[in-house]
N, C-alpha and C positions, 0 to 999 in steps of 0.2 A: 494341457495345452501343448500342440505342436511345435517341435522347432523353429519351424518359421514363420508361427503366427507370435511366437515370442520375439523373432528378429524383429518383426512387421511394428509389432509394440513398442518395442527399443528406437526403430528408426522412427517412429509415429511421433513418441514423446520427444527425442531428440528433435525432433521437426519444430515441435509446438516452441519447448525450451528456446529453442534457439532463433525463432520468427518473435517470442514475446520477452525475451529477459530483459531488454532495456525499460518496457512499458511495467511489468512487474516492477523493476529495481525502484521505479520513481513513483509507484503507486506502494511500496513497502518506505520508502522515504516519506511522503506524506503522511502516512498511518503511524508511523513510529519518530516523526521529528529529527531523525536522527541519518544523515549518511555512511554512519559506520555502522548502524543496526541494520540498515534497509538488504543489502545482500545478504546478511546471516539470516533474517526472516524469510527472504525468496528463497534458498537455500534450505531452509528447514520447510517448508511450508514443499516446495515439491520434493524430497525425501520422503515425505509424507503421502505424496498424491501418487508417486510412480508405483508403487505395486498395486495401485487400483485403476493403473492408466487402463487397461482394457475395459472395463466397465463404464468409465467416464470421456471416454475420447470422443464417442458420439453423441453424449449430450453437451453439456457446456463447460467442459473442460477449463474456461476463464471464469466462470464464476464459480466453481466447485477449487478452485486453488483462490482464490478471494474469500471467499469463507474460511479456509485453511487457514490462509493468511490473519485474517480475523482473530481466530482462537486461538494461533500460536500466540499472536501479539496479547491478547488478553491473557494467555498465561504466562507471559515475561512479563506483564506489567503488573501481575499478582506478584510474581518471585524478584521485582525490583530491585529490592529493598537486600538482598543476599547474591546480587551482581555487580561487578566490577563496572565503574563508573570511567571512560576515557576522557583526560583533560586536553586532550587536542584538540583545535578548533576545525581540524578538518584533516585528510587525509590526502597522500600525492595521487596523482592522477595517472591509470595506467599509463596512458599517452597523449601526447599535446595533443592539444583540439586547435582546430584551426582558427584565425580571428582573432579577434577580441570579445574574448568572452563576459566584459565587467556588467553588461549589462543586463543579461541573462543572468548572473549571478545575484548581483544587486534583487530581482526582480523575486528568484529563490529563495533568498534571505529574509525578505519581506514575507514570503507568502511563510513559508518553515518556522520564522518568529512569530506573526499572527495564529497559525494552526498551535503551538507551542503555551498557547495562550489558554486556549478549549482541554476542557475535559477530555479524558481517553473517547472516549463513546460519542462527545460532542464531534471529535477531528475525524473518527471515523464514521459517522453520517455525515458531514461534510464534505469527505474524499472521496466517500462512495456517491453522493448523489450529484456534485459538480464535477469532479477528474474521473469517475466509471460513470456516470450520467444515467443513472436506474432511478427506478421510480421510486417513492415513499413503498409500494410494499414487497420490490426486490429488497431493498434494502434492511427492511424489516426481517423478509427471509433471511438473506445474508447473516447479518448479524443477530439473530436468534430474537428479536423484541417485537414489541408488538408496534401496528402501524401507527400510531395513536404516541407511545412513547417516541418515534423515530423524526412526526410532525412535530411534536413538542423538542425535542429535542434538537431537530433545526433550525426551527424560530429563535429560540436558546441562544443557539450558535450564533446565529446570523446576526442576532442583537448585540452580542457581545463584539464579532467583527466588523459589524460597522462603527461601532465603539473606540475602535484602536487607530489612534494618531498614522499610524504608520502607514496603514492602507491606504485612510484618505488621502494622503500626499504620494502615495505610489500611484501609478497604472498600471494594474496586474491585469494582463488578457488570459 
């Protein structure tokens, strides 16, 4: 590779990075329950994709680091059980947000305790086909299963969330 198809790559991926890291951060919070996980898996998860950015930048560079995303999470939820558990209920915030934010928070707490709820596999066909909005057999690609397990495994979910006290008394948009 030339010099400056390497620069081209660098600025290309830094482009991507830095147009989707918020939408990543809060699609790795929903897959992993957790706001102190959600940046270490965006983080690990393009580590992973940037030596392959020239191969993937013209096809779907967002669902090829969502898959990423995917398998790292499935192999920290294998290695659980041999990771450091944090008892804070949350972390400071880079920087004030403008507003009042309790309601939007409120509205997170609800969905992040119901999601909390589902199976690993339940929460992410959940997140992948309501918050990325792909079909039953993106999703199936995505996460390596078959379309058949991914339907069943919706209904699942979806039985189980309507099930929870908490939903029904919130309005989550």
């Amino acid at each position: 590779m030339r010099h400056s198809d390497k620069e081209s790559d660098d600025a290309g991926f830094a482009e991507f990075v830095a147009a989707n890291t918020a939408r990543l951060v809060h699609l790795a919070e929903l897959l992993t329950g957790s706001p102190q996980d959600a940046p270490d898996l965006v983080q690990s998860a393009l580590i992973k994709v940037y030596p392959r950015w020239s191969r993937i930048e013209a096809d779907d560079p967002t669902g090829y680091l969502r898959r990423v995303m995917i398998n790292q999470q499935n192999d920290w939820w294998r290695r659980k059980r041999h990771r450091e558990v944090s008892l804070s209920a949350g972390g400071l915030p880079d920087r004030a947000a403008a507003g009042d934010l309790a309601a939007e928070q409120a509205r997170r707490d609800v969905v992040l305790g119901a999601l909390s709820g589902l199976t690993r596999r339940e929460r992410q066909v959940v997140v992948l086909r309501f918050y990325c909005d792909l079909t039953e057999p993106a999703i199936a690609a995505e996460a390596g299963i078959a379309v058949g397990t991914v339907k069943s495994t919706l209904a699942r979910a979806l039985t189980r969330l309507r099930a929870m006290p908490a939903l029904a008394l919130a309005r989550v948009d």
